[in-house]
N, C-alpha and C positions, 0 to 999 in steps of 0.2 A: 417529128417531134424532137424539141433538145432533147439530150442526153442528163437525166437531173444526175447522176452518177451514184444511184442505189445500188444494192445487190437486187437479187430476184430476175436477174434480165434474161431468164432462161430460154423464151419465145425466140428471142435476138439473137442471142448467140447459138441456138440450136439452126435456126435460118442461116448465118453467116459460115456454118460450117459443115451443115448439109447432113443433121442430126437431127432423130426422132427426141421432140421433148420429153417423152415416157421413157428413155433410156438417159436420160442425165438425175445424177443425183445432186440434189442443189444445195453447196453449203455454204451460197452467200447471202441467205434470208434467214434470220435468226425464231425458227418455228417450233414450236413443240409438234412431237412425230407422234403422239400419242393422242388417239383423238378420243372425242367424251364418250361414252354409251348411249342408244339410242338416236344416234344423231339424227340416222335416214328418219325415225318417226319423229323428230320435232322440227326435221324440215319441211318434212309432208305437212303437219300441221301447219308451219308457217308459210306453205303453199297454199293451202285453203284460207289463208286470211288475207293473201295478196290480193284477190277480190274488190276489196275495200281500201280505203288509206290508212297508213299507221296514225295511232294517234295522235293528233300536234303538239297536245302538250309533254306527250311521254310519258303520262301519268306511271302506270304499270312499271316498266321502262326504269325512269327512277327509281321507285320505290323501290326494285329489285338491286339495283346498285345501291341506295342507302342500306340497304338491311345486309348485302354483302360486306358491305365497309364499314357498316356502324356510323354512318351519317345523315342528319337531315335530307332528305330526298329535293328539297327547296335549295340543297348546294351544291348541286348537280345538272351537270350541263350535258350530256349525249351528242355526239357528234357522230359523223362519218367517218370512221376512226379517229384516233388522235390529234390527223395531220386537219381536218377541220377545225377542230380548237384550237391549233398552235395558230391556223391562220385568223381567225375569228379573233384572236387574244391580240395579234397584231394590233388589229384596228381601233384596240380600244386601250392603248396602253400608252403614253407618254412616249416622249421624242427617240430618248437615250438608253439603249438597251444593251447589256453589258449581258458578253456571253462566253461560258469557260468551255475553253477548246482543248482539243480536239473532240468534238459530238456532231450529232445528226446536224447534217444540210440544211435541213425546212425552217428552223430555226432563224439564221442568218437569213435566208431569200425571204421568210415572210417580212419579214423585219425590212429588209433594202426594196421588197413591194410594195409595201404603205410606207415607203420616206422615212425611215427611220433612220436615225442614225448608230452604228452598230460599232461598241467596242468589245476588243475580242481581249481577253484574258486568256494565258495557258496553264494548263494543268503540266506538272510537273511527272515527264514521263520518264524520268532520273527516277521517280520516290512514286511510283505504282500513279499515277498521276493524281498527284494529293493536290488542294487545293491550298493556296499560299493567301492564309486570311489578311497577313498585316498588311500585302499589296491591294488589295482588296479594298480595306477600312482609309489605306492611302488617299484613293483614288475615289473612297465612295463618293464625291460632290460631283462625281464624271459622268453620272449615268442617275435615272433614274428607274429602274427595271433591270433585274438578273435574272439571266439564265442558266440553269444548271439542272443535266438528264443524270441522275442518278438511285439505281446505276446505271455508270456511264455508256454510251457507243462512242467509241467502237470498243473497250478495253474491260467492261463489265466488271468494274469493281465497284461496288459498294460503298458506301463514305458514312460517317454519322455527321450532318451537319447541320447538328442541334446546336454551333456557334454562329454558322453564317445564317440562321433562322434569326438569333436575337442580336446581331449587326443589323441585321435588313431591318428587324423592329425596332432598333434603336434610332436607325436614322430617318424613318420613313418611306423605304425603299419595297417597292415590288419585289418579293422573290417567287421565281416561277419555278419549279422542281416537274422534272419528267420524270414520272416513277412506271414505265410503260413495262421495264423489265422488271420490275419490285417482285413480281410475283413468283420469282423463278429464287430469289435470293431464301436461303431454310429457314432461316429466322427474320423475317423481313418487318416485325413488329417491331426491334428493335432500330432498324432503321429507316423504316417509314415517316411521314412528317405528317398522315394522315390523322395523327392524334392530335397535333395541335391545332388541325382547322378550324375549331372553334373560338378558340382564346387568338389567332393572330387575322385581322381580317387582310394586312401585306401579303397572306401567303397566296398563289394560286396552283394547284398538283394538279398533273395530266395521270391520265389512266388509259392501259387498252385494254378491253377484253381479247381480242383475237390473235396476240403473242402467245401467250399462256395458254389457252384455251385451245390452240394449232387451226384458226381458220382465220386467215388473214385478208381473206376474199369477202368474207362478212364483212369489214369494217365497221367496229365498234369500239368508239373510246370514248371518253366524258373527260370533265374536267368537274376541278371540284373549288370551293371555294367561301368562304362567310362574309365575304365582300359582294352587300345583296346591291350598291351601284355597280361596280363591275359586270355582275351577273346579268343586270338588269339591261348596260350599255351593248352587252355581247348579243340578248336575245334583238335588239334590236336591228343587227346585224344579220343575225342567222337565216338563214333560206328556211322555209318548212318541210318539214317531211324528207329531212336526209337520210334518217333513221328507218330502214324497211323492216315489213313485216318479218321475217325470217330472223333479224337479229333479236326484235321486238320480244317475239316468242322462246326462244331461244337462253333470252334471260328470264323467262320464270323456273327455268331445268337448271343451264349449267351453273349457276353458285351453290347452290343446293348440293350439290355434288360431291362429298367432299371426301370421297374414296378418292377420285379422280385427282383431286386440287393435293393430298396431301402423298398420293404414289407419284406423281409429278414432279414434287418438291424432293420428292425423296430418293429418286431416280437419277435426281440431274446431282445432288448432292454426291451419289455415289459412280457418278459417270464422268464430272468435271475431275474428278480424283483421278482418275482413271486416265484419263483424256490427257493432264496436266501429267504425270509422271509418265506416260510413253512418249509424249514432245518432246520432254527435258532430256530425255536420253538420245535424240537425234542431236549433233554435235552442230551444227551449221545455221543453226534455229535458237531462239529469245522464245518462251513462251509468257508471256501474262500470267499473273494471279487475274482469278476471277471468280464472280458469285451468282453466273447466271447463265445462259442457254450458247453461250459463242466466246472466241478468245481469239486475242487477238496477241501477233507471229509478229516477230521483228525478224528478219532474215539476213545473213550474213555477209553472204557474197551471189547474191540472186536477185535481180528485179521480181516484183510481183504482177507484173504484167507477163513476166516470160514465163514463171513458173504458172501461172495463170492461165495460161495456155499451153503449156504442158500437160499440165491436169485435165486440162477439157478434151484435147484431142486424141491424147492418149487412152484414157480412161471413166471419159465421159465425166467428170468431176469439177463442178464448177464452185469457184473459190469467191472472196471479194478481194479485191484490188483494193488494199486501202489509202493510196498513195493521195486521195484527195483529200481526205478529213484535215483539216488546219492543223498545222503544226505536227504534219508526220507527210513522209516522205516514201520513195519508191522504194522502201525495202519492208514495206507493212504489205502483211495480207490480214483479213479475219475468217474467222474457220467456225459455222455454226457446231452447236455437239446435238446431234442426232439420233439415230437408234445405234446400239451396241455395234450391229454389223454394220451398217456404214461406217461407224467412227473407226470400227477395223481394217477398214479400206482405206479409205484418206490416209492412217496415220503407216501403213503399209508402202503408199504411194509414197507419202512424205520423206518417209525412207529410204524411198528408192533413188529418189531424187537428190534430197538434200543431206542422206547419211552418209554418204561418198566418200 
């Protein structure tokens, strides 16, 4: 199988090196380490429903995600996680897709798989990679659909972009928002776009449950939207029954939760702190601002493919190599934030290495 060049490739390189998977700690998938309560008894439950098919419509399903987000449950889309509705949204979306880089892969390949034609914008990684509207508003007659994950991958910062909301309304322009990390940012009401679904029908937001929630092996994400043709072109697209039992069930517990959802939030709040002022003081290393579960390293005088492998063979520690994400280069790594004692391990190693 190609190489799509994700993090997570622990199987791989634990084979390539001749390492037990249960002895690597994996800090190139951006996971919560804190998992929900009761999990084993609502898997067990959604063991005894696998029996049957999930429902096709998703009734339940929905409903639990509107009542989680405070939206019409009719503007919700469930997918196999996310990366089903980035592709699903592909095929129903006009020729010219404008996408602000450096962010996730799937993006781009969905887009050059159904024929699209794909202009790349850069985020300015001068200025925390801010978004440069006037270039933007320049250029809007170039594209008809934008792309933008925020916050961002690989760099997790945050943005308010309640102007390029009302460009895209002004001109008639799809705006697509990946908000998959939203739920990891502390105050993420403020920069959510979730509140305008209603009033913009241009807009369409991705969502994942199993970022945030730390079970990435579920695959659950949705998409949202008040654009009921869109909605309507995409079911006609969709396979049935992607959505299994176990995640089905799964969402009547974990939003309800909200011990879990708000020690999470408050965790990574007091852990990115943490994380951010022990990087800054390794002298060889760029660390990012960020507002969410991973951070992303500029490095000085070090490949991130060698230090990359330093870390795995040494000390079992697997990093991302971020040298592919558009418009960044071999001197990027991203480093997820973890439990306390991991993150004291990495940034020990990092030291050993790079504070020389």
């Amino acid at each position: 199988m190609k190489d799509l060049g994700h993090g997570a490739n622990v199987d791989f390189m634990a084979k390539a090196f001749n390492k037990n998977t249960k002895d690597i700690i994996d800090f190139s998938s951006n996971i919560n380490p804190k998992l929900i309560p009761n999990l084993e008894k609502y898997i067990l439950e959604g063991l005894n429903k696998s029996t049957s098919y999930p429902d096709i419509n998703y009734t339940s399903l929905k409903k639990n995600i509107g009542n989680y987000i405070n939206i019409n449950p009719e503007f919700i889309i469930p997918g196999n996680g996310a990366t089903e509705i980035i592709y699903l949204l592909m095929k129903n979306i006009k020729k010219r897709l404008a996408i602000l880089n450096p962010t996730f892969s799937e993006y781009e390949r969905g887009a050059r798989l159904n024929n699209l034609e794909v202009i790349n914008f850069m985020l300015n990684k001068d200025d925390e990679f801010s978004v440069n509207l006037d270039e933007i508003e320049e250029k809007i007659d170039e594209f008809d659909s934008l792309f933008i994950c925020n916050p961002n991958n690989p760099n997790g910062k945050v943005k308010n972009i309640e102007k390029l909301l009302e460009l895209m309304s002004k001109h008639n322009k799809l705006l697509i928002v990946d908000e998959t990390f939203m739920e990891f940012v502390y105050e993420e009401e403020k920069y959510s776009l979730i509140k305008y679904i209603n009033k913009y029908e241009n807009l369409f937001i991705l969502k994942a449950v199993t970022k945030f929630f730390g079970m990435p092996g579920l695959r659950l994400g949705y998409g949202v939207t008040s654009n009921k043709k869109l909605i309507e072109n995409i079911y006609k697209y969709k396979e049935p029954w992607t959505v299994n039992s176990f995640a089905d069930t799964l969402s009547n517990y974990i939003f309800n939760d909200k011990d879990y959802i708000n020690n999470s939030k408050a965790y990574y709040l007091k852990e990115r702190k943490y994380m951010l002022n022990a990087l800054r003081k390794i002298k060889r290393l760029k660390a990012y601002d960020t507002d969410t579960n991973f951070i992303l390293i500029k490095l000085e005088d070090k490949k991130s493919e060698e230090l990359k492998l330093q870390l795995f063979k040494k000390s079992n520690i697997l990093i991302r190599d971020a040298s592919n994400f558009v418009n960044l280069d071999e001197s990027y790594i991203r480093i997820a934030i973890k439990s306390h004692n991991e993150n004291q391990l990495i940034l020990k190693e990092l030291n050993r290495i790079m504070g020389e």
